[in-house]
GUPA-950420 format. One record per residue (C-alpha): residue number from 1; residue in one letter; x negated, y negated, z. Coordinates in pm, 1 decimal, m for minus. Example, Ala and Ser with C-alpha at 12.3 -4.5 7.8 and 13.67 -1.06 7.14 Angstrom:
2
[rec 1,"a",[m1230.0,450.0,780.0]];
[rec 2,"s",[m1367.0,106.0,714.0]];
% end
This chain:
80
[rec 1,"x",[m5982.3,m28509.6,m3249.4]];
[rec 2,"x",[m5937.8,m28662.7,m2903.6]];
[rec 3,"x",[m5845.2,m28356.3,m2709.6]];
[rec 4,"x",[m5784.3,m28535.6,m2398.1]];
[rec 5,"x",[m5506.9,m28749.1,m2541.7]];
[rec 6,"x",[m5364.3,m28431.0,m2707.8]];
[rec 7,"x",[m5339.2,m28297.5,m2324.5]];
[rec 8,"x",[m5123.4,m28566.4,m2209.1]];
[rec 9,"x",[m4866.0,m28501.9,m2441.2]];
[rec 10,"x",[m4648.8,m28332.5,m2175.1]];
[rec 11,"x",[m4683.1,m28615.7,m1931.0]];
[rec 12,"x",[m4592.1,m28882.4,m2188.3]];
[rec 13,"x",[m4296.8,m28697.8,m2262.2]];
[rec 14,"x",[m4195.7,m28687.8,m1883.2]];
[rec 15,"x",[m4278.2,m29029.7,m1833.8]];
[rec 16,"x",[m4102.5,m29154.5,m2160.6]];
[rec 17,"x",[m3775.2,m28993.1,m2041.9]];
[rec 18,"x",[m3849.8,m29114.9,m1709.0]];
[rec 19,"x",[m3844.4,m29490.3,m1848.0]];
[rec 20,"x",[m3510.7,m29471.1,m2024.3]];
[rec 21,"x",[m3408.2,m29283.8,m1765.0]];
[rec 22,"x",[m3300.2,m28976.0,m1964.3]];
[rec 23,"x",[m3243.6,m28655.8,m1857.3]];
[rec 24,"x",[m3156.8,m28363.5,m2050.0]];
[rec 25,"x",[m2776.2,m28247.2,m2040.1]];
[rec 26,"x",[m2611.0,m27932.5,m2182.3]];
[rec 27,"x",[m2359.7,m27962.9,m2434.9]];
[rec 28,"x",[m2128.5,m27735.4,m2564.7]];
[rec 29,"x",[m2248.2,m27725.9,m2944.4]];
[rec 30,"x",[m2613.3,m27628.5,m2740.6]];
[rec 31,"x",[m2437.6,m27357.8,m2577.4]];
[rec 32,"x",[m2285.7,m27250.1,m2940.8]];
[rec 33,"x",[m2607.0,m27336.8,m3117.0]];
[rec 34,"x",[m2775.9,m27052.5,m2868.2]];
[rec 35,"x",[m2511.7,m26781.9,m2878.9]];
[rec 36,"x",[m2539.9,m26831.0,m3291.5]];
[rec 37,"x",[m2936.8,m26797.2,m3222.4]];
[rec 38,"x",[m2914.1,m26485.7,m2997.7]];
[rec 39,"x",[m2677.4,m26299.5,m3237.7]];
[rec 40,"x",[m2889.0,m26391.8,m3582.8]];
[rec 41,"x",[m3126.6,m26179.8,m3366.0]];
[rec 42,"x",[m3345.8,m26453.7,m3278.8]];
[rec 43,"x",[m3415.7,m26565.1,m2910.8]];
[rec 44,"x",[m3524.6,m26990.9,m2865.0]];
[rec 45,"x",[m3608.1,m26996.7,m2537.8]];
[rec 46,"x",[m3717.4,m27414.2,m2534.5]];
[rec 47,"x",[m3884.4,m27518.8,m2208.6]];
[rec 48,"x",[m3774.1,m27828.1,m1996.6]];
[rec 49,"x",[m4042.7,m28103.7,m2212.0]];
[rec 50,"x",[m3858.9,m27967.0,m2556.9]];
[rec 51,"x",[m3556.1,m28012.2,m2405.5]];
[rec 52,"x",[m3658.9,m28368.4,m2259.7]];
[rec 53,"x",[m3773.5,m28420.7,m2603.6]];
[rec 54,"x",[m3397.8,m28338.3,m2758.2]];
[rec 55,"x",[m3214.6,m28558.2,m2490.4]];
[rec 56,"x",[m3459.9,m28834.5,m2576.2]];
[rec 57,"x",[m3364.1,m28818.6,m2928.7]];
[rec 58,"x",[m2991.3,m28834.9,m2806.4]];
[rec 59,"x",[m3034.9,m29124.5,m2645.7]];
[rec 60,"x",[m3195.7,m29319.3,m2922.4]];
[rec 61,"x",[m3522.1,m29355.3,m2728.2]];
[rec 62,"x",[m3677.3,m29140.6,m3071.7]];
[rec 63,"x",[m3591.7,m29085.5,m3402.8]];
[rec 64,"x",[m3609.2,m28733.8,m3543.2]];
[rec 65,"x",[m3932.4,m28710.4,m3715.0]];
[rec 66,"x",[m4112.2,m28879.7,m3411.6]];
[rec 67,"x",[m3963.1,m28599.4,m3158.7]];
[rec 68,"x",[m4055.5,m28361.8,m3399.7]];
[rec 69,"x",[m4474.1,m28502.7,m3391.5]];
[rec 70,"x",[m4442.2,m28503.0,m3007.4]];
[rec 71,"x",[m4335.0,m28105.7,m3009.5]];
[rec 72,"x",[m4562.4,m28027.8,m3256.1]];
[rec 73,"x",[m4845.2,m28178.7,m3038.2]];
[rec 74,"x",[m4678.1,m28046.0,m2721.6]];
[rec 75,"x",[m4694.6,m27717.0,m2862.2]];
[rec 76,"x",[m5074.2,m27713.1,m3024.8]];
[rec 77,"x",[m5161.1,m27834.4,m2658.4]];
[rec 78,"x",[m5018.0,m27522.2,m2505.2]];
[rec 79,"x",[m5203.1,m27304.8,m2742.7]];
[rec 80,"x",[m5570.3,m27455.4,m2580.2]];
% end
């Protein structure tokens, strides 16, 4: 496993979103999606590359399952 790669998953998100020129904007089914969250009890508390990674899906810039492999390396990064 290159673990140096697996470190710059962070900054590839930044600079991906910096290319397209994407930036992450709150809608209102996000603020309805969270209120649903809190009161089911659970608390998602995403940081500002997951939510990067949601606008960038948005846009178009990724599809679903390859946002999904970036946060899934993002987070096995921040576990090491």
């Amino acid at each position: 496993m290159n673990h140096k790669r697996q470190k710059n998953t962070a900054a590839d998100i930044l600079a991906l979103a910096d290319q397209h020129q994407v930036a992450y904007t709150e809608t209102e089914t996000d603020v309805w999606a969270r209120a649903i969250t809190r009161l089911a009890g659970d608390d998602v508390d995403l940081d500002e590359i997951e939510l990067l990674l949601i606008a960038l899906q948005r846009a178009g810039c990724l599809s679903r399952p390859e946002a999904l492999k970036l946060q899934i390396n993002y987070l096995r990064e921040a576990k090491l």
